[in-house]
N, C-alpha and C positions, 0 to 999 in steps of 0.2 A: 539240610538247607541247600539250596540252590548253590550254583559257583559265581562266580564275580567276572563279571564282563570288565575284563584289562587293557588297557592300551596297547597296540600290537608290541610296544619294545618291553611291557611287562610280561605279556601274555609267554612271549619268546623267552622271558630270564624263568618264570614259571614254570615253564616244560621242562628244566634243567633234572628234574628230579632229585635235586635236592632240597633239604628243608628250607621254606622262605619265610624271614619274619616281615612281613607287610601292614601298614598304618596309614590312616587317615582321618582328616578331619571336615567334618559335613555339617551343614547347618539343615539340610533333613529333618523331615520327623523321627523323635527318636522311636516312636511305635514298632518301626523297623518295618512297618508293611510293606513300602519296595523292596526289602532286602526280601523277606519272608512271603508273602503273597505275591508274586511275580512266575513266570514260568522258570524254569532251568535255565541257567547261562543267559539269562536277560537283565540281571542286575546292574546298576546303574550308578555306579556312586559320584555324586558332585562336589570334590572337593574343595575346601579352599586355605588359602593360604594368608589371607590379613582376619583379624576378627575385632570388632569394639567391645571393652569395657561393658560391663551389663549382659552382654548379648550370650546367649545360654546356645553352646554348642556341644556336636556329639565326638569323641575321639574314639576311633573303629580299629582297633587291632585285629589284624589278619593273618592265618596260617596258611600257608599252601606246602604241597609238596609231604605233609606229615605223615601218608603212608603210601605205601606204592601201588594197593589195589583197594579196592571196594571190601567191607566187610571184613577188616583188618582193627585189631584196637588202634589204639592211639593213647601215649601218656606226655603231656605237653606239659614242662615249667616254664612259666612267665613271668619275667618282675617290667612293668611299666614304669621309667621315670621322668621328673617332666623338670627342665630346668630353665632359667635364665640364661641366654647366650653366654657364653664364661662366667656362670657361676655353677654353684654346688648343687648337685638335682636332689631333686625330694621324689620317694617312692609313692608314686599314686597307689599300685596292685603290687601283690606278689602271692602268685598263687599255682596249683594244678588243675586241667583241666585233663579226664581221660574218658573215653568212651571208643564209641563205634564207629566207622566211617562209611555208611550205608547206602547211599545215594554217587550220583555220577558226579564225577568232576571231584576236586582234591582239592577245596579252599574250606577251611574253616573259620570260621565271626568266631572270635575270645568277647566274654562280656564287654560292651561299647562302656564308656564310661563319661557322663553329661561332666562337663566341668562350666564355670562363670568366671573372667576376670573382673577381678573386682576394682572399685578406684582406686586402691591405695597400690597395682601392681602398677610398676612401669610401665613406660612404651616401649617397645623393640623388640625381639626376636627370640622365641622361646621356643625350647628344642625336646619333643617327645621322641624317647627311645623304648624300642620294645625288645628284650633280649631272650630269645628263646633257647629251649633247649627240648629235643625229643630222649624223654627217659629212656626208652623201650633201645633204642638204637643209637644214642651219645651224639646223636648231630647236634649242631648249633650253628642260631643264626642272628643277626643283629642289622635292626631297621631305626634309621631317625627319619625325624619330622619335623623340618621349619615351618614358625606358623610366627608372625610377626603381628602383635597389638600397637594397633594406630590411635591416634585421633579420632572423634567422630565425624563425619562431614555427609550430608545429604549430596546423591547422585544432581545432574545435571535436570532443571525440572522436565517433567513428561505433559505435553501437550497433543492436544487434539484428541477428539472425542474414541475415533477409532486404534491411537497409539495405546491409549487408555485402556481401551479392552482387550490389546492386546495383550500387554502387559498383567492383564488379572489372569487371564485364560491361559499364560506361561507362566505365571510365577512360582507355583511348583516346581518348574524347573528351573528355574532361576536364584530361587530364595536368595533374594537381594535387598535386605531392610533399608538399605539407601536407597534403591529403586522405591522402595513400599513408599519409605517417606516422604519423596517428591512428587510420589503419582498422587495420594490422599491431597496435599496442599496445592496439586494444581488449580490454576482457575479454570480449567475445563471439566474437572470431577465436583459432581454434585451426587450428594445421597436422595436429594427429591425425582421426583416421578410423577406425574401426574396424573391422575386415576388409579394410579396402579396399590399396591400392598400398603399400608398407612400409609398413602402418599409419599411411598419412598421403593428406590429399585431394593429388590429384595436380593438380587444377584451382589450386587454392590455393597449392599449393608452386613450381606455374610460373610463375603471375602473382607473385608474391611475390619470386621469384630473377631473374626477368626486370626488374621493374619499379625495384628497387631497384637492381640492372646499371645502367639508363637512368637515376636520380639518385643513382650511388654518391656525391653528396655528404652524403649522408644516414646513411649509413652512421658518418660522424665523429659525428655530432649521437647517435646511438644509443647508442655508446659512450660520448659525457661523460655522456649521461643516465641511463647503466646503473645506479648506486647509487641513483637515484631511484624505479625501477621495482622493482613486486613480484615474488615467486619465478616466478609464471607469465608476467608481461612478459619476466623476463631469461633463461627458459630457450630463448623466443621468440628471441630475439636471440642466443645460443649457434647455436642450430642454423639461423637464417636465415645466418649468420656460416662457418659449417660448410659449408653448401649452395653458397655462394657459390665457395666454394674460399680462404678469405683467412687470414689467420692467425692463429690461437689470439688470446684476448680475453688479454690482460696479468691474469697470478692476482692480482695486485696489490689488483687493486678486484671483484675476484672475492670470492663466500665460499664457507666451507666446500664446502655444498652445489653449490654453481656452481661449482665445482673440480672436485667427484666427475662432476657432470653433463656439464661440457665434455669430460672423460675419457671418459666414456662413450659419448657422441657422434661425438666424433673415432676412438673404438678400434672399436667395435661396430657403428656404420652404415656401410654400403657400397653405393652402389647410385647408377648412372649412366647409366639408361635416356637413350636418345638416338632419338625418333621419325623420325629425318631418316637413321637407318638402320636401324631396325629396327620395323616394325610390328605388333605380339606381345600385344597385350591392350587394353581399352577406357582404360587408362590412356593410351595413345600418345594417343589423341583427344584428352583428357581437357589432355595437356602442351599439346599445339600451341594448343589454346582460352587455355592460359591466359597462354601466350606473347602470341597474337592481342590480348588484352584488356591485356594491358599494354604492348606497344610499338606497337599496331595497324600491324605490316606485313605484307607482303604472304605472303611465303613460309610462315606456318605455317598460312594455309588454302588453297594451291594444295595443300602434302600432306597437307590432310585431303583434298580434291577427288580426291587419286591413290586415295584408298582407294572412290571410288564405280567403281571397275574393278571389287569384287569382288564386285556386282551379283550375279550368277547363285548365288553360295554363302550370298545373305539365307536364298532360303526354306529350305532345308537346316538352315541358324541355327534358324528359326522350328520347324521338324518337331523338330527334335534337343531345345530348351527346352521343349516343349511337352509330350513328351513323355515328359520329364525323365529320360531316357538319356544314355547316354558314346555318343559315335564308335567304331565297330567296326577301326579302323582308324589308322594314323598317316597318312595321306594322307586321310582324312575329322576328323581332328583341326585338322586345318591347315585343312582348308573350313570348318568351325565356326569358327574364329578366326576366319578374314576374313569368313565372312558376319555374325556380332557388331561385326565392325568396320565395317561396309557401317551395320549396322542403325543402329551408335552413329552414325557421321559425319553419318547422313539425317537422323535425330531431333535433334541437336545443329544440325546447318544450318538447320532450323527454326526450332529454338528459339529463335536468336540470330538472325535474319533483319530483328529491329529495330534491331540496330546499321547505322548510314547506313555506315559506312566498311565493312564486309563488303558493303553492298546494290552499294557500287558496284564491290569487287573482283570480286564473282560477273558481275555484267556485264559488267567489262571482261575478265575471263578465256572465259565465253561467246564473245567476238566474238575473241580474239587466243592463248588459250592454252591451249585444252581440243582432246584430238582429239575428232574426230566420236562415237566412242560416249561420253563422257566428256560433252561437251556434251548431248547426248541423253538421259543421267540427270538432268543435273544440270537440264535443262529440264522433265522430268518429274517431278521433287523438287516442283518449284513450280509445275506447271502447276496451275489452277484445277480443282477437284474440280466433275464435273457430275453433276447429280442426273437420271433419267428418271422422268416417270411415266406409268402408262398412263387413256387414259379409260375412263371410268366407262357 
């Protein structure tokens, strides 16, 4: 596995060359694909240090320093325990890990371990300790980890249109469910569109269904707060509710109107485009970005990267728009779609080529998961534009 990009005062205790037991806790996806699909030495952990009730987080025990060269075993004991500040800890793991250490750099990932508090744990300050010990050579070393259960409280609200997209196209890095929760109930976020994907942004509606997936504990908090919000926050929450696939809002605390609309919603919309098997219009793009932007994993821009296959039916796209003509054909229909598709995924890889977590999946896919014409696009996506001129 790759090594762990440290903060320079860790990177410095690191080097010591002796055993380090290191922890952290990340609200990341647990898939691990930044850890594991990343280049060498580009990993990226965003820790945090408060967490809600509900909220399903990852706790990442780290070893460094466990042998002194490449291609050396390794026999590690670890017991993880996690306690109440001044109380008695309870043993999460206690286990061995031994193998090879084959690759560059000298950090080893121990199994991550998902944990949930629940309502009945207190608020305050909970201390994970990870205590190691290398069999092979009798070192040992001992890491804690404050991490403090609050309150729930939604961030400060997020306004304006462009703040707004901001915020979806960083929330990978960010993963901030207070943020998520204020940006959905803004009055300047709307899932409508017009003309566009069932009359709704398809960018929008994936980061949205997706992101809220990754903190369905948020989902409770929407519902106690639903008689709080105005007709356009709670029709918001009907159809994110809908989207989800979960079940009818209790007409209880519903009104009139929110009754006719839920109805409407649940009877009248239908529609379950799925990009991972069917790629049929610039919305399929459109889903997988917004998936990308809210769990940032790996899978839904390896099949945007499948659509730069359909290279040779761009310019055909370009003649056919430019033109502004239909396809003579139902096998020239179908080359339009994919060269549209070609156009959207190149313009969009661009676009988004500032997010750090895309920069490193393009490269590590470059070097481990693209075939050769695949890679060859995608190298020419972003080759450096050169200008010639002639003298004078």
């Amino acid at each position: 596995m790759p090594s762990l990009v440290f903060s320079q005062e860790t990177t410095q205790e690191s080097q010591a060359k002796n055993l380090k037991a290191l922890n952290f806790v990340t609200l990341m996806d647990p898939n691990l694909d930044w850890w594991i699909k990343v280049p060498p030495n580009t990993v990226s952990i965003k820790n945090e240090t408060k967490i809600y009730r509900g909220e399903k987080f990852l706790y990442i025990p780290l070893v460094a320093n466990s042998t002194k060269t490449a291609n050396e075993p390794y026999k590690l004991k670890y017991t993880i325990f996690l306690s109440k500040e001044n109380s008695d800890a309870e043993i999460l793991r206690d286990d061995i890990l031994e193998g090879v250490l084959n690759v560059s750099g000298n950090v080893i990932l121990l199994p991550p371990i998902g944990i949930v508090f629940e309502d009945s744990d207190e608020y305050g300050n909970y201390i994970f300790t990870l205590n190691l010990e290398n069999v092979l050579s009798g070192e040992q070393s001992l890491s804690t980890y404050k991490l403090e259960l609050i309150p729930w409280a939604p961030s400060t609200a997020v306004s304006g249109a462009e703040n707004i997209n901001d915020t979806v196209k960083n929330f990978n890095q960010l993963n901030d469910p207070a943020l998520l929760y204020s940006t959905f109930l803004s009055e300047d976020f709307t899932f409508y569109q017009r003309g566009s994907w069932h009359g709704l942004n398809p960018v929008t509606y994936s980061y949205f269904l997706n992101a809220f997936d990754k903190f369905d504990f948020l989902y409770e908090h929407l519902i106690a707060d639903f008689q709080n919000q105005n007709s356009f926050n709670r029709q918001k929450i009907i159809m994110l509710n809908f989207f989800a696939k979960r079940d009818a809002i209790d007409e209880n605390i519903l009104s009139r109107d929110d009754i006719a609309f839920q109805n409407y919603v649940r009877n009248e919309l239908s529609f379950d485009d799925n990009p991972y098997e069917k790629l049929e219009s610039l919305s399929s793009v459109d889903l997988l970005w917004g998936e990308f932007f809210a769990k940032g994993t790996y899978e839904p821009v390896r099949r945007i990267l499948d659509i730069l296959a359909f290279f040779e039916d761009a310019e055909y796209a370009k003649e056919i728009m430019a033109k502004k003509t239909k396809p003579d054909s139902s096998e020239n229909a179908a080359k339009l779609i994919r060269g549209i598709l070609y156009l959207a995924a190149e313009k969009s890889l661009k676009g988004n080529a500032q997010n750090k977590l895309l920069q490193n999946y393009l490269k590590w896919a470059d070097v481990n998961d693209l075939t050769p014409a695949l890679k060859l696009r995608l190298r020419t996506i972003f080759a450096p534009k050169t200008t010639s001129t002639q003298s004078e």
